[in-house]
LUMVEXVO-559898 format. One record per residue (C-alpha): residue number from 0; x, y, z. Coordinates in nm, 4 decimals, always signed. Example, Ala and Ser with C-alpha at 12.3 -4.5 7.8 and 13.67 -1.06 7.14 Angstrom:
<sites>
+------+----------+----------+----------+
| resi |        x |        y |        z |
+------+----------+----------+----------+
|    0 |  +1.2300 |  -0.4500 |  +0.7800 |
|    1 |  +1.3670 |  -0.1060 |  +0.7140 |
+------+----------+----------+----------+
</sites>
This chain:
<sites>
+------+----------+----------+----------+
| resi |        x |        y |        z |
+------+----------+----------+----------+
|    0 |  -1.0462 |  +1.6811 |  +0.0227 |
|    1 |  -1.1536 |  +1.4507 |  +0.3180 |
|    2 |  -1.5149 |  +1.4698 |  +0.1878 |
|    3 |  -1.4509 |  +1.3743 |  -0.1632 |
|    4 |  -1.2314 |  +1.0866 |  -0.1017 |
|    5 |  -1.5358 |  +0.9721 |  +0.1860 |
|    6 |  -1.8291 |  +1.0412 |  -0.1098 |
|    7 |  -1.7645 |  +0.6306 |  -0.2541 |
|    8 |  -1.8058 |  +0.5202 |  +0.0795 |
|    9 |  -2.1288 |  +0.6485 |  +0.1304 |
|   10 |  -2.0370 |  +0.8890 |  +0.4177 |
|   11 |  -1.9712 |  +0.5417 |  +0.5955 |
|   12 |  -1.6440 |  +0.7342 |  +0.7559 |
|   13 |  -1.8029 |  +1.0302 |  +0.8616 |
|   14 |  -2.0532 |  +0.8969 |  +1.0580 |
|   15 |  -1.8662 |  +0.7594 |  +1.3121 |
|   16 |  -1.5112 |  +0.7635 |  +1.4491 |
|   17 |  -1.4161 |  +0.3692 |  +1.4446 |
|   18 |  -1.5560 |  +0.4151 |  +1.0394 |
|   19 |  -1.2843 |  +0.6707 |  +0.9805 |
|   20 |  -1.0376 |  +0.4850 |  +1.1583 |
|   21 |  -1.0640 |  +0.1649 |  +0.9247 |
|   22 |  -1.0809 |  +0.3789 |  +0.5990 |
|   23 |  -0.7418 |  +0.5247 |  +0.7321 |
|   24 |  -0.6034 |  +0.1940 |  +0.8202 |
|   25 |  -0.7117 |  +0.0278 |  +0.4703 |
|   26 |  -0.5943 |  +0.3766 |  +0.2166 |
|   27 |  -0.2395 |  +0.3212 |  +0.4413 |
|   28 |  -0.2384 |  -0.0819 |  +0.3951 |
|   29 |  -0.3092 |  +0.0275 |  +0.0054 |
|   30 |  -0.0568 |  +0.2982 |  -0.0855 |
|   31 |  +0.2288 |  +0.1031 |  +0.1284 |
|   32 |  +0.1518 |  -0.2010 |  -0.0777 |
|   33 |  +0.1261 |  -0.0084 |  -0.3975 |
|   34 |  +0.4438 |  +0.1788 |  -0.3251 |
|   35 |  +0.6234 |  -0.1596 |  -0.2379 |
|   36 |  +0.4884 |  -0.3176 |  -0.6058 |
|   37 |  +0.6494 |  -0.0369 |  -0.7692 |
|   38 |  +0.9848 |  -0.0919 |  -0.5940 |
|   39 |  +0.9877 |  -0.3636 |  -0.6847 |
|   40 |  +0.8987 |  -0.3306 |  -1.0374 |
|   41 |  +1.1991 |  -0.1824 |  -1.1084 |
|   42 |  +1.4360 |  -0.4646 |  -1.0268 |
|   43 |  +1.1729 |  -0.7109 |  -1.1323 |
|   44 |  +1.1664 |  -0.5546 |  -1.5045 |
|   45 |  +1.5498 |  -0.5534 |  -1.5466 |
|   46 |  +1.5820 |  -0.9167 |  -1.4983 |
|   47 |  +1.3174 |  -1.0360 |  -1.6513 |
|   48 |  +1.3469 |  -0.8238 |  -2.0026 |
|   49 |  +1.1867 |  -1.1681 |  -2.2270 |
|   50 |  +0.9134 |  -1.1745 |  -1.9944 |
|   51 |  +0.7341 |  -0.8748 |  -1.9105 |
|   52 |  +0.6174 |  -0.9164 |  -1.5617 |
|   53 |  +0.7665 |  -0.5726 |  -1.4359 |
|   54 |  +0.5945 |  -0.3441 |  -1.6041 |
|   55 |  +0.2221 |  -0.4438 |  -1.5174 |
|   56 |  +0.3333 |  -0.5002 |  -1.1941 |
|   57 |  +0.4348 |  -0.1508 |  -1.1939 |
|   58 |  +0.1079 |  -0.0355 |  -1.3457 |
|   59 |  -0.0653 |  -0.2237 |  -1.0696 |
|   60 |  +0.1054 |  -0.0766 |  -0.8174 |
|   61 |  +0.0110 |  +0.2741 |  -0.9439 |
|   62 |  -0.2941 |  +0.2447 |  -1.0387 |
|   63 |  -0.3502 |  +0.0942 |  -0.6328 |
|   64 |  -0.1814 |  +0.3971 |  -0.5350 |
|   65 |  -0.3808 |  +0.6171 |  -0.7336 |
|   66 |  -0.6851 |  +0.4835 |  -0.6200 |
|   67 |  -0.5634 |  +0.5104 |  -0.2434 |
|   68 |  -0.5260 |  +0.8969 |  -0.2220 |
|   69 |  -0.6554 |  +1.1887 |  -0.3717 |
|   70 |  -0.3591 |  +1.3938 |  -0.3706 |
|   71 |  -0.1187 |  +1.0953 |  -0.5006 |
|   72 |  -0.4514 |  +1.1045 |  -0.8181 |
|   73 |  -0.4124 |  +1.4221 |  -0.9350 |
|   74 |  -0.0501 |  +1.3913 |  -0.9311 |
|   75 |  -0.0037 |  +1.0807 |  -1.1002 |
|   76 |  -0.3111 |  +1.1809 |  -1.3232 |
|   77 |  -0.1517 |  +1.5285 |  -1.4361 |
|   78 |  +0.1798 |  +1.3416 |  -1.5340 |
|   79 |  +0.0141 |  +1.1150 |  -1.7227 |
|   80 |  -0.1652 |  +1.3609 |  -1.9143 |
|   81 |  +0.1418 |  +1.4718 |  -2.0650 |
|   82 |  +0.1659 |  +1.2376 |  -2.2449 |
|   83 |  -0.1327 |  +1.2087 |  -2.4787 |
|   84 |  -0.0355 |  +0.8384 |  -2.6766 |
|   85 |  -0.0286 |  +0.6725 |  -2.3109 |
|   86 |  -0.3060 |  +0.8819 |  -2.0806 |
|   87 |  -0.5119 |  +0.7625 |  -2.4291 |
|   88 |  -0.4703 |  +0.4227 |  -2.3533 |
|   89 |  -0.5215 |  +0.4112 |  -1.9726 |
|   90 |  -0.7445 |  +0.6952 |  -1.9102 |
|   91 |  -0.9767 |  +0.4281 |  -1.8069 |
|   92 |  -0.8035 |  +0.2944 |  -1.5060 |
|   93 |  -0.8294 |  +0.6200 |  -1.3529 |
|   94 |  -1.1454 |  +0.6970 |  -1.3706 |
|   95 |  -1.1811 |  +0.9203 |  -1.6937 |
|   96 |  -1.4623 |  +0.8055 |  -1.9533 |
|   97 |  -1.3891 |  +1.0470 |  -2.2258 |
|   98 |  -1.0794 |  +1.2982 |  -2.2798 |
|   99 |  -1.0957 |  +1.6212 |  -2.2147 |
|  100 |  -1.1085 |  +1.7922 |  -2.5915 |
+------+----------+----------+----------+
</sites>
């Protein structure tokens, strides 16, 4: 798992130890700032119903988390697949070109 999630960085972290160290440091920094976005979503969307500014904020925040880790991907990806009207329409954020017939 460590060597996929390294392969888009050009095996920048596993060539050296301070490397690996600041791809920790930014995937934590993401998926805490993701997570907060979606917490905050939640209120966000309630009290602004006329104005949708929850619910791309909460797509943000996924999508950031997503991107982050591996493990939170395939979660977040398998739930959304579900759901075939909405992994249709953003498949693309995720990564996938075509669906899976």
């Amino acid at each position: 798992m460590v060597t996929a999630m390294n392969d888009s960085l050009n095996g920048w972290a596993q060539r050296n130890a301070f490397g690996a160290v600041v791809v920790l440091v930014i995937r934590a920094v993401c998926v805490a700032f993701g997570m907060a976005l979606m917490v905050l979503a939640i209120p966000l969307g309630f009290v602004t119903p006329f104005i949708p500014i929850g619910l791309p904020m909460f797509l943000f925040g996924l999508i950031l988390v997503a991107a982050a880790s591996k493990t939170l991907h395939t979660y977040i990806t398998n739930t959304l697949r579900r759901f075939p009207w909405l992994w249709k329409r953003v498949r693309f954020a995720f990564g996938e070109k075509e669906a899976a017939e």
